[in-house]
LOTORNU-694068 format. One line per 8 residues: number of its first residue (from 0); their letters; for each residue x, y, z of C-alpha. Coordinates in Angstrom, 3 decimals, padded with zeros to 6 digits, always signed. Each point is the difference from the previous one (the first is absolute). Last residue first. Example, Ala and Ser with C-alpha at 12.3 -4.5 7.8 and 13.67 -1.06 7.14 Angstrom:
2
1	sa	+013.670:-001.060:+007.140 | -001.370:-003.440:+000.660
***
This chain:
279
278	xxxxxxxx	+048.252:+173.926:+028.413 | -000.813:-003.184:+001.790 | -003.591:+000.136:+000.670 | -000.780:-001.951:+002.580 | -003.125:-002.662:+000.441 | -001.676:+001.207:+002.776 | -000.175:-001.130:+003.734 | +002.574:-002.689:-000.400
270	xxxxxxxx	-000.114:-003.921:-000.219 | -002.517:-000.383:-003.289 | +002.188:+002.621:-001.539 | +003.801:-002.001:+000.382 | -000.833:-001.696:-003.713 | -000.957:+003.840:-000.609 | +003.140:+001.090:+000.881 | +002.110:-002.893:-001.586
262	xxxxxxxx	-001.465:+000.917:-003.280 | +000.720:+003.246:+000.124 | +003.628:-000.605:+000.843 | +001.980:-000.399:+003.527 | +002.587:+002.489:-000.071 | +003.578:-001.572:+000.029 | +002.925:-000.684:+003.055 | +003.330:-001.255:-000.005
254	xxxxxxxx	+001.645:-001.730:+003.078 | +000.070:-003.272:-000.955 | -000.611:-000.229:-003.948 | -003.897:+000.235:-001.470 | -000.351:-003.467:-002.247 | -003.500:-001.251:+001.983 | -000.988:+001.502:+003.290 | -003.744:-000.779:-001.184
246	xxxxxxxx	-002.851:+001.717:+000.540 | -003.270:-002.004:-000.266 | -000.520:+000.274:+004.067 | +003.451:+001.363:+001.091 | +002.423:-002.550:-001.523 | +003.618:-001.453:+000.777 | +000.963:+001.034:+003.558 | +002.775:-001.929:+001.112
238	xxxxxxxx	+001.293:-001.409:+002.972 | +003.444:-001.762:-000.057 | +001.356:-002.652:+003.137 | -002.875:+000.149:+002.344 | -000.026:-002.454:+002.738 | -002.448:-002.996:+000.417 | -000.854:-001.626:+003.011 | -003.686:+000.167:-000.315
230	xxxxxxxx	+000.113:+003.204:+002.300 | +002.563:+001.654:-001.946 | -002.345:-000.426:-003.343 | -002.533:+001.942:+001.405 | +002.314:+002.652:+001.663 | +002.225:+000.388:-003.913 | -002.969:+000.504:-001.736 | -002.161:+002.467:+002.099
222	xxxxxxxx	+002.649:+001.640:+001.254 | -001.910:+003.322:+000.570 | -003.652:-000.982:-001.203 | -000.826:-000.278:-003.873 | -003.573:-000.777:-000.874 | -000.971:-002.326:-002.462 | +003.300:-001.903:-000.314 | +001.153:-001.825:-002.989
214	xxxxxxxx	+003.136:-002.419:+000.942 | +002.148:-002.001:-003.068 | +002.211:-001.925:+001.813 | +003.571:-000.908:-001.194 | +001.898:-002.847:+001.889 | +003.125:-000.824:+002.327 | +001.991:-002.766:+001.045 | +000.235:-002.673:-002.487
206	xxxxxxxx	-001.647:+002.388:-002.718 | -003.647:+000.562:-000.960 | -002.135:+001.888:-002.257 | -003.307:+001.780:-000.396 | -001.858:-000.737:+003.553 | -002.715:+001.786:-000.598 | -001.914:+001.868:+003.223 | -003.543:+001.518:-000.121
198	xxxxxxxx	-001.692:+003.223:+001.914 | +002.496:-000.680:+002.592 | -000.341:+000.121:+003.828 | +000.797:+002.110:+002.882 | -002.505:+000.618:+002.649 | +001.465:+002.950:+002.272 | +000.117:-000.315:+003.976 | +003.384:-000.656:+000.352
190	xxxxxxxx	+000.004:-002.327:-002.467 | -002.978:-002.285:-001.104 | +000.582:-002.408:-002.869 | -001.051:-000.339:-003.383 | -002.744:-002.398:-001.333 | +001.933:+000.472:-003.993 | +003.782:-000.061:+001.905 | -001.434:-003.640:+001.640
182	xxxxxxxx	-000.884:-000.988:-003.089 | +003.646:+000.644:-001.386 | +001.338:-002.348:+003.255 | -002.275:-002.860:-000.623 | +000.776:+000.221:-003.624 | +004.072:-000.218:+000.705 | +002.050:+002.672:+000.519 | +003.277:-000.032:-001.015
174	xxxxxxxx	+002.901:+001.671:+002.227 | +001.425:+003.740:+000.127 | -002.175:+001.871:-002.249 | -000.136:+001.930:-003.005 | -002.710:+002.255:-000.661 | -001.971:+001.172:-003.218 | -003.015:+002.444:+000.700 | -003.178:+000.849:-001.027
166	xxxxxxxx	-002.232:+002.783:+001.090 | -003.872:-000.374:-000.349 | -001.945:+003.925:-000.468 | -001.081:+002.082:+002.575 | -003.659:+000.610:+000.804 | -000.570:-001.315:+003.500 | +003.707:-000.462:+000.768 | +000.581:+003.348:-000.275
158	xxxxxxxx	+003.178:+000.721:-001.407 | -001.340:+000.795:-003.547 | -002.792:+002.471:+000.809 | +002.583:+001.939:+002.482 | +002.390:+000.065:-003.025 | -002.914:+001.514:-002.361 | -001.133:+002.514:+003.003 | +003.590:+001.587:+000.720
150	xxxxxxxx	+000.755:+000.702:-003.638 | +003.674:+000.671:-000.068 | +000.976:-003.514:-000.902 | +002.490:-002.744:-000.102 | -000.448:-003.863:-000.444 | +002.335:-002.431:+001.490 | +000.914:-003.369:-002.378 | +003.148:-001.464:+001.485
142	xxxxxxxx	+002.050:-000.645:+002.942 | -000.099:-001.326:+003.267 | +002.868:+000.657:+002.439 | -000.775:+003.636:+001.389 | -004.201:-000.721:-000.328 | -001.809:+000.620:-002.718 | -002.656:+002.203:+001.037 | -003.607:+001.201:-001.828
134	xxxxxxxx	-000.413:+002.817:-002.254 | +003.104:+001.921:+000.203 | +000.201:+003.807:+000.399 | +000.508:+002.709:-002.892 | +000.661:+003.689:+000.113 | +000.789:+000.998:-003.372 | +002.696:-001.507:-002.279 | +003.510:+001.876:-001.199
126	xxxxxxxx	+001.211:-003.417:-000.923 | +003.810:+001.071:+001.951 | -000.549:-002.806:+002.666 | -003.129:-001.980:-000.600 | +001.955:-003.354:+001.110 | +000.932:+001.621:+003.483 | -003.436:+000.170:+000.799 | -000.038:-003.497:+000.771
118	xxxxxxxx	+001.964:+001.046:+003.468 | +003.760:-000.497:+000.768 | +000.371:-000.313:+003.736 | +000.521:+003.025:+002.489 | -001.398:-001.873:+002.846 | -003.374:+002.888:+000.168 | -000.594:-000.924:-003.496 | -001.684:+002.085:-002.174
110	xxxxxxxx	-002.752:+000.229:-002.968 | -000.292:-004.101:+001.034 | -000.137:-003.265:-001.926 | +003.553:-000.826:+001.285 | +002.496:-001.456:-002.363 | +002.271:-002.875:+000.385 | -001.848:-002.447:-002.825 | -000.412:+002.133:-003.615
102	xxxxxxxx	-003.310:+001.474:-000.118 | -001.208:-000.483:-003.539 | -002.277:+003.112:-000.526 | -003.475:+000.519:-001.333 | -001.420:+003.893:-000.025 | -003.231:+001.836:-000.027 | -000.027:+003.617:-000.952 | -002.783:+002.660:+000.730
94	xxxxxxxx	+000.796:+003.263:-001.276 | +000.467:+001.958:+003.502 | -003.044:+002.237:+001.259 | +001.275:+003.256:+000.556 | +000.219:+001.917:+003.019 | +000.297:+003.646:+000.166 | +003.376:+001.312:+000.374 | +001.177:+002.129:+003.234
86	xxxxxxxx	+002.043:-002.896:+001.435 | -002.776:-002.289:-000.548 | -003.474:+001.637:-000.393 | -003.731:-001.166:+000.131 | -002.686:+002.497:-001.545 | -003.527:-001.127:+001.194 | -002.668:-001.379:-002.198 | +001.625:-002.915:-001.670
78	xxxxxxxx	+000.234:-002.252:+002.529 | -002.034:+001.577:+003.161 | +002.606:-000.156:+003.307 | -000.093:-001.259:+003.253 | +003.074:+000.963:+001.762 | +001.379:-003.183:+001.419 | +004.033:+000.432:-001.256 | -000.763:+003.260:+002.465
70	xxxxxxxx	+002.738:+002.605:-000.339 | -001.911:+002.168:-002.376 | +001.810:+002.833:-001.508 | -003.244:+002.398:-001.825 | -000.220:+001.344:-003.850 | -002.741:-002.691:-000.242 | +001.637:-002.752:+001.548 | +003.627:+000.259:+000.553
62	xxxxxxxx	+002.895:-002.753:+000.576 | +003.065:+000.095:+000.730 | -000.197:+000.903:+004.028 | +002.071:-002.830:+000.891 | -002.948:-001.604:+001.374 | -001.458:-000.312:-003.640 | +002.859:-001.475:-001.768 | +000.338:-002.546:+002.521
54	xxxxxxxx	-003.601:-000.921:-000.486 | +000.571:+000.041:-003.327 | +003.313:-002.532:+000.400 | -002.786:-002.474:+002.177 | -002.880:+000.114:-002.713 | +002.817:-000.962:-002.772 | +001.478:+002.995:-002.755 | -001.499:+002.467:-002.606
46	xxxxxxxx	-002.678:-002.804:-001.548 | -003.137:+001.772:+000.142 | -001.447:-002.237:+002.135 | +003.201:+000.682:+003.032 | -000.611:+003.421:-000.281 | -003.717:-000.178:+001.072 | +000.699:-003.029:+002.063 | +002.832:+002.813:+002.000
38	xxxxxxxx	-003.180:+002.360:+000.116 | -002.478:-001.972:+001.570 | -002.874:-000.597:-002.695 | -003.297:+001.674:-000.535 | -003.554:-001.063:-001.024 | -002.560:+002.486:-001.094 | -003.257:+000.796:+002.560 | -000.696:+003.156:-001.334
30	xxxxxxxx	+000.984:+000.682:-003.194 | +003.187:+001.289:-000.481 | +001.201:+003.868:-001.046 | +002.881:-000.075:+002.526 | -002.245:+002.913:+001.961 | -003.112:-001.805:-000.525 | +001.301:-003.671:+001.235 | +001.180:+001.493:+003.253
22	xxxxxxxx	-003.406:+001.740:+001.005 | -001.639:-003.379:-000.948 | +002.573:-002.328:+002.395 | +002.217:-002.199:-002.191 | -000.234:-003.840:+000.897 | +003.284:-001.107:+000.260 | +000.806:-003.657:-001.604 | -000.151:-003.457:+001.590
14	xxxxxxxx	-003.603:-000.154:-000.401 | -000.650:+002.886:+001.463 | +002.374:+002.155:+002.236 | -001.210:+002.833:+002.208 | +001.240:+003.469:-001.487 | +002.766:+001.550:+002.415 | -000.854:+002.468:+002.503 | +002.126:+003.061:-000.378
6	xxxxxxx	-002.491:+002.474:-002.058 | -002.586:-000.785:+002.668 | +002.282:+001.366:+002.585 | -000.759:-002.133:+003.316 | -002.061:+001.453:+002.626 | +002.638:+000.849:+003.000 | -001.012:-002.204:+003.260
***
């Protein structure tokens, strides 16, 4: 059998990252032993586009590494050290920006759609913004607070349920639950092999045939909401996302976006990585 190329094999991975071999880390001035990242996460950290659009970006032959096309969105690569390219121009880190937006009901939380349906992107027409993707999902009928980012590690601090914040919503529904029925929503249910409940329920007001819940979740699964309620008999007339831990939806207009403050950021610190700088 041929003897493999030593200059082919690919550094063994190490904690999640590539361990660089000592002949490598010399010639891309490293020390020995320095972590590296797969090329499209490389991209995809410094805020150019998602991990899946890099990797795109990389099989089409975009992307260089040291003067050299590399087709592999796997390509282990020292941050920093090594000269990464984009259509011929070196990569950049992108200012960091961190967005709230009202989604209006209809949209889809989604870059594209494969149905050809209006996505929430549509409300950043014409703002001339960076590559951002939404923190979190609001699904095509619920509305409200979504958050917007293009720092990869902040949003994956905030939607996981280990270290994100409490979301709160309002939601109208079909009937009036009674206390039996709203500590049933607290001890959840099982569905299809998920356990749905709610970090607390209010009931805040009351009609003949419908009411207003206030819902905070801890974690957020696809249809949380609207599949625990379903299986206490309740359907979902208006979902709406009203806070994100201590940020609020407040006065902002359906469909119109704003940067989340200072203040906001470091209320949002204890539930990312590092508190961001917003500048």
């Amino acid at each position: 059998m041929p003897r493999r190329n030593s200059r082919d094999a690919r550094p063994a991975r190490q904690g999640g990252h590539f361990a660089v071999p000592s002949g490598t880390a010399a010639r891309n001035g490293a020390p020995p032993g320095t972590p590296r990242h797969g090329l499209a996460r490389v991209l995809s950290k410094a805020g150019v586009c998602s991990r899946a659009e890099a990797a795109r970006r990389v099989l089409a032959g975009r992307v260089g590494v040291d003067g050299r096309v590399v087709r592999d969105p796997e390509f282990p690569v020292v941050p920093g050290r090594q000269r990464v390219t984009l259509d011929g121009q070196p990569i950049v880190a992108a200012q960091r920006l961190y967005l709230a937006l009202n989604k209006p009901r209809g949209l889809v939380t989604s870059v594209r759609d494969e149905q050809g349906r209006d996505t929430v992107y549509r409300c950043f027409e014409g703002a001339g913004l960076p590559w951002l993707a939404p923190v979190g999902r609001l699904d095509k009928a619920s509305e409200g607070l979504l958050f917007f980012s293009n720092d990869p590690e902040w949003a994956a601090r905030l939607t996981d349920p280990a270290t994100g914040p409490l979301k709160t919503y309002r939601v109208q529904v079909d009937g009036v639950p009674d206390a039996a029925q709203l500590a049933r929503m607290r001890a959840g249910i099982d569905d299809a092999g998920e356990h749905l409940a709610a970090h607390s329920v209010v009931l805040l007001r009351q009609g003949e045939r419908n009411a207003w819940l206030e819902i905070v979740l801890d974690e957020g699964r696809n249809r949380h909401i609207r599949r625990l309620l379903q299986a206490l008999g309740f359907d979902v007339l208006r979902l709406v996302r009203v806070a994100i831990g201590p940020v609020r939806l407040g006065e902002l207009a359906k469909g119109q976006w704003r940067v989340l403050d200072e203040a906001e950021l470091k209320q949002l610190a204890p539930h990312s990585v590092q508190a961001p700088a917003n500048s």
